[in-house]
ZADOVEX-170280 format. One record per residue: residue in three letters; z, y, x of N, C-alpha, C in turn. Coordinates in steps of 0.001 Angstrom, whole numbers, plus 500000, padded with zeros to 6 digits. Example, Ala and Ser with C-alpha at 12.3 -4.5 7.8 and 13.67 -1.06 7.14 Angstrom:
<recs>
REC resn   n.zz   n.yy   n.xx  ca.zz  ca.yy  ca.xx   c.zz   c.yy   c.xx
REC  ala 507800 494310 513190 507800 495500 512300 507800 496700 513200
REC  ser 507080 497750 512850 507140 498940 513670 507870 500030 512900
</recs>
This chain:
<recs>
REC resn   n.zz   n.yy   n.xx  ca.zz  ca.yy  ca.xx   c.zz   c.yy   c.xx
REC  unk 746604 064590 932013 745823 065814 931899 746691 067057 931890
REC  unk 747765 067125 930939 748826 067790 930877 749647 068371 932181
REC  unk 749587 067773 933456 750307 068221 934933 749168 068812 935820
REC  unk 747898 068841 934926 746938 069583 936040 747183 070963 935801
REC  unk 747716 071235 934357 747643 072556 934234 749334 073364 934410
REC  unk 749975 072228 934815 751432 072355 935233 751608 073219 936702
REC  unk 750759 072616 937564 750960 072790 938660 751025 073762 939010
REC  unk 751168 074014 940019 751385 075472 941176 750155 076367 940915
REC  unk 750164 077284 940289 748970 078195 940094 748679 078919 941618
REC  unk 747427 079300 941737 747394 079983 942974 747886 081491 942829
REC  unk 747895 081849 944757 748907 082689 943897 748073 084339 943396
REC  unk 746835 084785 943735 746073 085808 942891 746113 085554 941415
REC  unk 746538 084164 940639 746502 084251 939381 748114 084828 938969
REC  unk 748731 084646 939948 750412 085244 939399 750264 086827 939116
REC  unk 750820 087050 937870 751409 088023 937717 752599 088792 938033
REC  unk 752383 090005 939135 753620 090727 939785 754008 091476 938682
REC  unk 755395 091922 938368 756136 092699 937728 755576 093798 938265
REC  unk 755447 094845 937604 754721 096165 937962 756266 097343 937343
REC  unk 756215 098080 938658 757437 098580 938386 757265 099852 937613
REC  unk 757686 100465 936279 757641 101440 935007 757637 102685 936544
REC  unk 756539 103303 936569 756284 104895 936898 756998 105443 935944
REC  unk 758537 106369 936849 758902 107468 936688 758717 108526 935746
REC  unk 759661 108934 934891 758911 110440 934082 758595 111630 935090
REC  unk 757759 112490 934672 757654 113102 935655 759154 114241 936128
REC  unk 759993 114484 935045 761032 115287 935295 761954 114492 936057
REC  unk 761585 113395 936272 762919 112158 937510 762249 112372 938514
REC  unk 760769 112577 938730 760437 112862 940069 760520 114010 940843
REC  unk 761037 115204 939840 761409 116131 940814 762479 116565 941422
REC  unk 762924 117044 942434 764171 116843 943078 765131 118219 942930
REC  unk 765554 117938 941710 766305 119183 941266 767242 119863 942556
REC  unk 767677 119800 942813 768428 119982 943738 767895 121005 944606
REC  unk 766883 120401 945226 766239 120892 946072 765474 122199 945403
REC  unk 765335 121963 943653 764312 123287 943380 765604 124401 943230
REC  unk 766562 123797 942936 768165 124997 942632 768262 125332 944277
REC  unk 768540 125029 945004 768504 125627 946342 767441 126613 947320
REC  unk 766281 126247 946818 765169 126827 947361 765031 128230 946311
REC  unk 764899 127959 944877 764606 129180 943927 765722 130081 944035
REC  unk 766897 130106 944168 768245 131034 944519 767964 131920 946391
REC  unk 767181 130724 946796 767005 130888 948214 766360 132273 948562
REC  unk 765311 131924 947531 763841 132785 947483 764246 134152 946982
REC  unk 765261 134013 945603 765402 135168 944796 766197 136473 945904
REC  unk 767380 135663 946458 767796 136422 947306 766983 137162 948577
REC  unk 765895 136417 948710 765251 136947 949948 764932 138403 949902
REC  unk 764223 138307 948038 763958 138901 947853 764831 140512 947306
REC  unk 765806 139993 946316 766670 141421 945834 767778 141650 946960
REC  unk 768197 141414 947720 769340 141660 948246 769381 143072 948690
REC  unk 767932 142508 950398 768109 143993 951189 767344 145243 950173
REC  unk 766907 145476 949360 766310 146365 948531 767502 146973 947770
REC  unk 768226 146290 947420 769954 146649 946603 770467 147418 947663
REC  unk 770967 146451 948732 771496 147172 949607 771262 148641 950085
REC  unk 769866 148606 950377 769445 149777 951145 769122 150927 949976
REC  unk 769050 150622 948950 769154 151624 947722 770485 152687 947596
REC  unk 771260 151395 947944 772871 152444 948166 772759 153105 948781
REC  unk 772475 153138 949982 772658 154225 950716 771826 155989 950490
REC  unk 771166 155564 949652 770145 156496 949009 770653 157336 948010
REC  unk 770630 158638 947692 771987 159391 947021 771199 159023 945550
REC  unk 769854 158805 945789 769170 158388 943802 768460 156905 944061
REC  unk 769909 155986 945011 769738 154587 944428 770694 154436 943464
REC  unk 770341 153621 942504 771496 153205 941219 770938 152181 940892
REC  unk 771039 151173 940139 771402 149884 939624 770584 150178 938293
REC  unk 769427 149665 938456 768220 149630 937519 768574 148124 936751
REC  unk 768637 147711 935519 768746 146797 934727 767872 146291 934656
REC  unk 766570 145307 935300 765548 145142 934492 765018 143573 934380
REC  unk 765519 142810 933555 766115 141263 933461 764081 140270 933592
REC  unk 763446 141249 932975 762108 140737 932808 761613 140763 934219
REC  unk 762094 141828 935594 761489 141210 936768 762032 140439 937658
REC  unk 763255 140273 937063 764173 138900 937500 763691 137532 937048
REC  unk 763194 137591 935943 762785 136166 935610 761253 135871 935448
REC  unk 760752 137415 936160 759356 136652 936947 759630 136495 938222
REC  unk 760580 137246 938661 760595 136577 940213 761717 135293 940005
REC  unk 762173 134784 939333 762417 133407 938805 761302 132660 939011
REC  unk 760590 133175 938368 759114 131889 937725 758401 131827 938910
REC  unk 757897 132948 939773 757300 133269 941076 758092 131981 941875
REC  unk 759254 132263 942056 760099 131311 943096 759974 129808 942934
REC  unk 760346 129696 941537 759282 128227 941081 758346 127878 941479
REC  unk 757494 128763 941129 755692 128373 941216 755856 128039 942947
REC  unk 756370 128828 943589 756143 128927 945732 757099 127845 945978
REC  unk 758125 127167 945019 758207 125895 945540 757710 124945 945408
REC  unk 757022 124471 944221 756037 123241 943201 754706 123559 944411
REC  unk 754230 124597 944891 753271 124846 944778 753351 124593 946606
REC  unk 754204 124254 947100 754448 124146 948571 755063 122883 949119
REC  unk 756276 122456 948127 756722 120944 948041 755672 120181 947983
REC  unk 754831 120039 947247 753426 119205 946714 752616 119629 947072
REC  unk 752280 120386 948304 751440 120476 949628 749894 120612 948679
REC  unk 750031 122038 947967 749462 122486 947040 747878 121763 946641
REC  unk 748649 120438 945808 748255 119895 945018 748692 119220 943869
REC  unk 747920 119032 942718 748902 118491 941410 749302 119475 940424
REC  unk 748178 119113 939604 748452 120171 937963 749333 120812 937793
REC  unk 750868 120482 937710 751974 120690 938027 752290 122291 938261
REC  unk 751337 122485 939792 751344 123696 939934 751055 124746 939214
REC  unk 749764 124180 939197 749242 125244 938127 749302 125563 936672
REC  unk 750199 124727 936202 750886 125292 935268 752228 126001 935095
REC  unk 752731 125910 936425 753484 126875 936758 753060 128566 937138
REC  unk 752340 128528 937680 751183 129270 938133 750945 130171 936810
REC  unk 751081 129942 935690 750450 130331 934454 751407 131342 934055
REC  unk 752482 131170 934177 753718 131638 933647 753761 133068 934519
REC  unk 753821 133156 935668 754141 134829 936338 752962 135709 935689
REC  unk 751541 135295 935202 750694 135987 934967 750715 136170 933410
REC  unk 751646 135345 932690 751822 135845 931012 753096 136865 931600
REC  unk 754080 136763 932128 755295 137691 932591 754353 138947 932786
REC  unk 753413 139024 933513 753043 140854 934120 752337 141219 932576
REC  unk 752180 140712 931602 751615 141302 930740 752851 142589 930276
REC  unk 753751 141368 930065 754711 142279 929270 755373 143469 930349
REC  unk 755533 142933 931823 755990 143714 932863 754819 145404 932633
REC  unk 753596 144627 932195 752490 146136 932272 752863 146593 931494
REC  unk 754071 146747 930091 754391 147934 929719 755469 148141 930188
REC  unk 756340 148104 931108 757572 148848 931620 757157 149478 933178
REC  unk 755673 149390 933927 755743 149797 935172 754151 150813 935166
REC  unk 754558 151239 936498 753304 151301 936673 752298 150369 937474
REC  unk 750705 150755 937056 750089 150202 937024 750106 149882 939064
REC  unk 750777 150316 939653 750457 150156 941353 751646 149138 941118
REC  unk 752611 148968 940713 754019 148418 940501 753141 146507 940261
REC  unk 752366 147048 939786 751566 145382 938059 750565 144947 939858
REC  unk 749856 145746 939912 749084 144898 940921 749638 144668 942394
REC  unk 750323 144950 942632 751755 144961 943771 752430 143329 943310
REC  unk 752582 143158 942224 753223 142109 941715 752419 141185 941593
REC  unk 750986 141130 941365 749907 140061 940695 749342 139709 942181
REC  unk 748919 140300 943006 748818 139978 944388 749026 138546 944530
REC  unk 750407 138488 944876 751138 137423 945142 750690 135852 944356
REC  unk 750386 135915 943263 750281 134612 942251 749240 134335 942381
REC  unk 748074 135273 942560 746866 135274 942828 746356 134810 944365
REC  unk 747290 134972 945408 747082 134366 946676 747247 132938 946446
REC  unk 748547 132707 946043 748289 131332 945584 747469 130523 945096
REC  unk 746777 130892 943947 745971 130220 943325 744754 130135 944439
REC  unk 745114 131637 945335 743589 131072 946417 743760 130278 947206
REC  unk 744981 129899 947588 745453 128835 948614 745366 127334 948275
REC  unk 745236 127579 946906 744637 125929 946335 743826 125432 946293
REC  unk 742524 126659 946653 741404 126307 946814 740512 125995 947803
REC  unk 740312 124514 948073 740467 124333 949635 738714 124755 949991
REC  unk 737872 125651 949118 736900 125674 950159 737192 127524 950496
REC  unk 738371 127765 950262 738969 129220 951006 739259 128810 952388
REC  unk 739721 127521 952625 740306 127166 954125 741535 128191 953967
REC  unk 742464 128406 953300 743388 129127 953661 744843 128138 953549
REC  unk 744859 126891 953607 745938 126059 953972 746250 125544 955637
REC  unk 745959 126697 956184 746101 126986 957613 747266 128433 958166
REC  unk 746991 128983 959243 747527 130201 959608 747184 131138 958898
REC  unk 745740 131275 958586 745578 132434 957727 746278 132724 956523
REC  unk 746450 131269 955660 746989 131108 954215 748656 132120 954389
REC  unk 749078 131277 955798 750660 131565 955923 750625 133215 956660
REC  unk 750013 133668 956913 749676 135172 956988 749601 135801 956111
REC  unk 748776 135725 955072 748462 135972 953874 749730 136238 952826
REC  unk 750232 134707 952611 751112 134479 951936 752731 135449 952369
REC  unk 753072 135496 953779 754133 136201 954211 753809 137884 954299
REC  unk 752604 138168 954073 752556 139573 954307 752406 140265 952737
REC  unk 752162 138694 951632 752229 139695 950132 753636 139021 949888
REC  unk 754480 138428 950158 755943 137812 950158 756781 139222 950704
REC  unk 756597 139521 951456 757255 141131 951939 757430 142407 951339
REC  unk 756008 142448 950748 755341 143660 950379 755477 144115 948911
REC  unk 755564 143028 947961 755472 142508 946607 756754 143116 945679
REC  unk 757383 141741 945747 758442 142442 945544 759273 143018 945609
REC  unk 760209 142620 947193 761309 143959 947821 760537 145365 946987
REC  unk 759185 145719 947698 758944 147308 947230 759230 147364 946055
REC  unk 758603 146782 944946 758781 146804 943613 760166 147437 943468
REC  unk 760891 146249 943628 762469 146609 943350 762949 147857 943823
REC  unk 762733 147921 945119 763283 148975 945737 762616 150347 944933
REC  unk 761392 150597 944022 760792 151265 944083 760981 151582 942359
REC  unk 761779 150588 941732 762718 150617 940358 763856 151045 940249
REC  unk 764556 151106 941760 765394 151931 941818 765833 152902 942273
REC  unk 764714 153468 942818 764512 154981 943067 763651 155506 943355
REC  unk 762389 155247 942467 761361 155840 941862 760940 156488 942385
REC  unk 761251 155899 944009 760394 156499 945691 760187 155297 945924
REC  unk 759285 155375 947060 759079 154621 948448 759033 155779 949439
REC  unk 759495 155162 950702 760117 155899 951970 759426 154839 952845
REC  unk 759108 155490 954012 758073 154847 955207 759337 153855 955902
REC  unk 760667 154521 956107 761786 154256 956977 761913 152865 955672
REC  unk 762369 152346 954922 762476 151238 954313 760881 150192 954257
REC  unk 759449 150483 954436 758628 149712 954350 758870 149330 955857
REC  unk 759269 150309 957132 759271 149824 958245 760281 148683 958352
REC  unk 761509 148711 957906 762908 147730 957877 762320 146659 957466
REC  unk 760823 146376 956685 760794 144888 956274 760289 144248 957116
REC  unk 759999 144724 958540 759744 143745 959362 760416 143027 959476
REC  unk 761077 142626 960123 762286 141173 959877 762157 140176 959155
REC  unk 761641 140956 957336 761097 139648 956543 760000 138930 956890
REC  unk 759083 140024 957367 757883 139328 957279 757868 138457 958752
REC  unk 758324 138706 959794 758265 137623 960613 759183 136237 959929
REC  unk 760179 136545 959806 761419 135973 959236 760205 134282 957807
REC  unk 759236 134879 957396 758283 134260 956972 757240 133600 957279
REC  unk 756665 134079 958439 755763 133759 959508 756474 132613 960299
REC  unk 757397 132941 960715 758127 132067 961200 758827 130199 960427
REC  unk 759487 130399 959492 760131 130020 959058 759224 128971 957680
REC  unk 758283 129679 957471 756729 129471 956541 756283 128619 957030
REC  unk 756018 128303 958844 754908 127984 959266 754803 126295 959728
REC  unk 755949 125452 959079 755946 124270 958963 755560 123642 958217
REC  unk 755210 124650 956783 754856 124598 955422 752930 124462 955984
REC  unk 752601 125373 956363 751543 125537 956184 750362 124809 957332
REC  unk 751059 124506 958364 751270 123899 960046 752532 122856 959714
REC  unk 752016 121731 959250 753067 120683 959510 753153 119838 960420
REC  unk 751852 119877 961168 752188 118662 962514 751548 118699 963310
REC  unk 751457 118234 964316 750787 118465 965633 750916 119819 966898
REC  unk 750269 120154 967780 750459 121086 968659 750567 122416 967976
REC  unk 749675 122343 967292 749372 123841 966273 750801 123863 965903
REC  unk 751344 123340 965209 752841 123301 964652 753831 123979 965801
REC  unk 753842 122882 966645 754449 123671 967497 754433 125245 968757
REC  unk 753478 125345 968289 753042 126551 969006 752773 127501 968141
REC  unk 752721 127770 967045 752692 128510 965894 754350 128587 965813
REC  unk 754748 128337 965407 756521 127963 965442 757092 129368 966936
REC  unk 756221 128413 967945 757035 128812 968957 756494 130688 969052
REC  unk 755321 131022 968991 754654 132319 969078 755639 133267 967832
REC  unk 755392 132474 965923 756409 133492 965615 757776 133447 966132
REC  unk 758201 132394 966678 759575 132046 966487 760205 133614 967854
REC  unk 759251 133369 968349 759674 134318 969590 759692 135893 969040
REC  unk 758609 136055 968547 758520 137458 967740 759738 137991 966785
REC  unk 760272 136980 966612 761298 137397 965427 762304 137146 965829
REC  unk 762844 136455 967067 763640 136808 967774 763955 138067 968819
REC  unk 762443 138412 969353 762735 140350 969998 763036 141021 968978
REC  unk 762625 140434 967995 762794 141514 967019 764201 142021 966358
REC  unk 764972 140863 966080 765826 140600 966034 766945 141264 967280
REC  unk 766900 141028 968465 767764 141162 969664 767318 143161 970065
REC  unk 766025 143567 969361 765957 145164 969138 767124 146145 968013
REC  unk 767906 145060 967161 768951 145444 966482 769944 145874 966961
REC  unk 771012 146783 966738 772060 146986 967457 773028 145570 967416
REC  unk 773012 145258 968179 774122 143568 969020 775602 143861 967911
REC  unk 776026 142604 967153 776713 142414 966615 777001 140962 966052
REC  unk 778131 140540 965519 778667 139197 965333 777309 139371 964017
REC  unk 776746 139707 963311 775426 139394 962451 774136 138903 963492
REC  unk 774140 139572 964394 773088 139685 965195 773013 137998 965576
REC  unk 774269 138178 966555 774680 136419 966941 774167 135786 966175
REC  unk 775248 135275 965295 774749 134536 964354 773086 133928 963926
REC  unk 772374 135268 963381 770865 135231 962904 770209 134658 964242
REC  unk 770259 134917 965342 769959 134651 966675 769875 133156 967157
REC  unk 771216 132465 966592 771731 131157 966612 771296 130550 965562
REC  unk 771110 130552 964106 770402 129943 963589 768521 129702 963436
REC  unk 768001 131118 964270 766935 130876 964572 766622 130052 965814
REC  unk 767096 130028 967068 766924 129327 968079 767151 127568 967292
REC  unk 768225 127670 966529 768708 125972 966256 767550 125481 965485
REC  unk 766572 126750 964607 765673 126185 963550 764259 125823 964408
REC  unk 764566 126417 965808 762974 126393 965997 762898 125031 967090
REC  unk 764383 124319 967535 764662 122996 967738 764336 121792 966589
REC  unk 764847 122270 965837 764373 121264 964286 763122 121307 964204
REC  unk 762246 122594 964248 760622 122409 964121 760261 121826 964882
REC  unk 760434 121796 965933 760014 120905 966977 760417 119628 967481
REC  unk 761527 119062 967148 762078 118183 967332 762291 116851 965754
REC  unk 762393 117383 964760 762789 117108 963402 761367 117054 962860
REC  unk 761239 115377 962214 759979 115647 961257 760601 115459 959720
REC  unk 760960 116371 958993 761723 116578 957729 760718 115635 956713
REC  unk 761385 114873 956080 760606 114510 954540 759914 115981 953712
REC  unk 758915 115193 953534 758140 116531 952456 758674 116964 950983
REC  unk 759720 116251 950500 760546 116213 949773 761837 117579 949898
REC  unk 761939 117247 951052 763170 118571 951628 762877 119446 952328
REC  unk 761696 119283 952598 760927 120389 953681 761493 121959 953255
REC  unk 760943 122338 951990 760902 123293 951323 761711 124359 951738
REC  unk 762530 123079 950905 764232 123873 950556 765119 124064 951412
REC  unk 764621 123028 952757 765647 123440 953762 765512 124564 955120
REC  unk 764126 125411 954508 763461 126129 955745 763669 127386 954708
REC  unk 763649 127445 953343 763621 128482 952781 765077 128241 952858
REC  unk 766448 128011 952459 767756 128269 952595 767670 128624 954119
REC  unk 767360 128116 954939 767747 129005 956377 766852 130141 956294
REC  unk 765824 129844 956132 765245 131628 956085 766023 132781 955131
REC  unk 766699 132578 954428 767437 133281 953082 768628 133643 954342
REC  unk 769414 132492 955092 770639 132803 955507 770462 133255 956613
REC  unk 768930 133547 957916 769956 134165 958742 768844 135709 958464
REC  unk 767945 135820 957444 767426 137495 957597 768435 138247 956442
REC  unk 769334 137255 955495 770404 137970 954781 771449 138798 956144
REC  unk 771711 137541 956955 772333 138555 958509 771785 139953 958601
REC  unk 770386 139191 959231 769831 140640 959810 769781 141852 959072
REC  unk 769505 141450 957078 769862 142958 956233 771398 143258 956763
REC  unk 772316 142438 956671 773804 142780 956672 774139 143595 958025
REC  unk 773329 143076 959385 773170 144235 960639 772928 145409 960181
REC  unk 771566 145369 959511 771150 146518 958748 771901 147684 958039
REC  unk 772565 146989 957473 773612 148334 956609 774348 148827 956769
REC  unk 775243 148209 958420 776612 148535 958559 775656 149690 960093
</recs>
């Protein structure tokens, strides 16, 4: 009686080892968020610094609280783009730039606060999929308050102007976003590639309308090589991010650096 219950069990009664799910802080790919959030920050303060100098009442405004919302911002637009905006995650990141403008609403003005809230607030609409804005529109949207947001801010903390001749110079970013964005938002199929190819072209005249220089090159050459990778390269969604925002950071940092000289 004893070898009937010996025998070879079938095998739906075996029990598989079930492998321990991850904490959630092992599943995120640090790396990739340190490369992309430095990526982002720069996109943003560089050419606004720069082009302040040249301004006889630009000077070097201290102000650490809109650094570490555009910290938290840069966070939130990677969690919130890596994870192909879905997963709590986000939105509790999401939470954080909008406790930051409280305290930001007593050091600015009030055009400065909604200039800044824009942005966090597109997001949250981009999560909401009966907006339909996880398409072209979203990445329109998203690159034209990515431009507008903060550069001005900054630029506009440190010399307590805005000038038409500096809102015009941010063209560059905003294609430079359109472009470079639009794998994020357009990840596959024809649309992908023809979205790609329409900004990719735009921001290259745009680009080659600069006065010609070893910056120029350069930005020129890493956009042509990126818009081979879009089209050719299907990136893990894992690295997607970080590796379209570090090239977008490195070749419109060029095009500011054309810019100044």
């Amino acid at each position: 009686m004893d070898s009937q219950f010996t025998a070879e069990q079938p095998e739906q009664f075996i029990n598989h080892p079930v492998a321990p799910k991850k904490p959630i802080y092992k599943q995120i790919p640090w790396f990739s968020v340190i490369f992309s959030v430095v990526a982002q920050i720069l996109i943003w303060w560089v050419y606004p610094l720069i082009y302040s100098k040249g301004l006889s009442a630009g000077q070097w405004q201290n102000n650490p609280l809109l650094l570490t919302y555009s910290f938290f911002l840069a966070l939130t637009i990677f969690f919130t783009f890596n994870r192909r905006f879905v997963g709590w995650l986000n939105f509790l990141f999401l939470i954080i730039p909008f406790i930051l403008l409280y305290f930001l609403y007593k050091e600015m003005t009030i055009h400065q606060i909604i200039l800044l809230t824009l942005l966090p607030v597109a997001l949250v609409a981009i999560h909401l999929k009966w907006l339909n804005l996880q398409n072209i529109f979203g990445l329109i949207l998203f690159s034209g308050l990515s431009t507008l947001s903060l550069p001005v801010v900054i630029f506009y903390q440190q010399n307590t102007f805005l000038t038409k001749p500096f809102l015009v110079s941010l063209l560059p970013l905003l294609l430079s976003y359109l472009f470079f964005m639009s794998v994020i938002f357009i990840p596959e199929g024809q649309k992908k590639r023809v979205t790609a190819l329409v900004f990719g072209v735009m921001f290259l005249l745009n680009i080659l309308s600069l006065p010609w220089n070893l910056w120029t090159l350069l930005a020129t050459l890493i956009l042509i090589a990126t818009w081979m990778v879009l089209i050719n390269l299907d990136l893990k969604q894992r690295y997607r991010m970080s590796f379209f925002t570090v090239l977008q950071a490195i070749t419109i940092l060029l095009v500011f650096m054309q810019q100044a000289h």
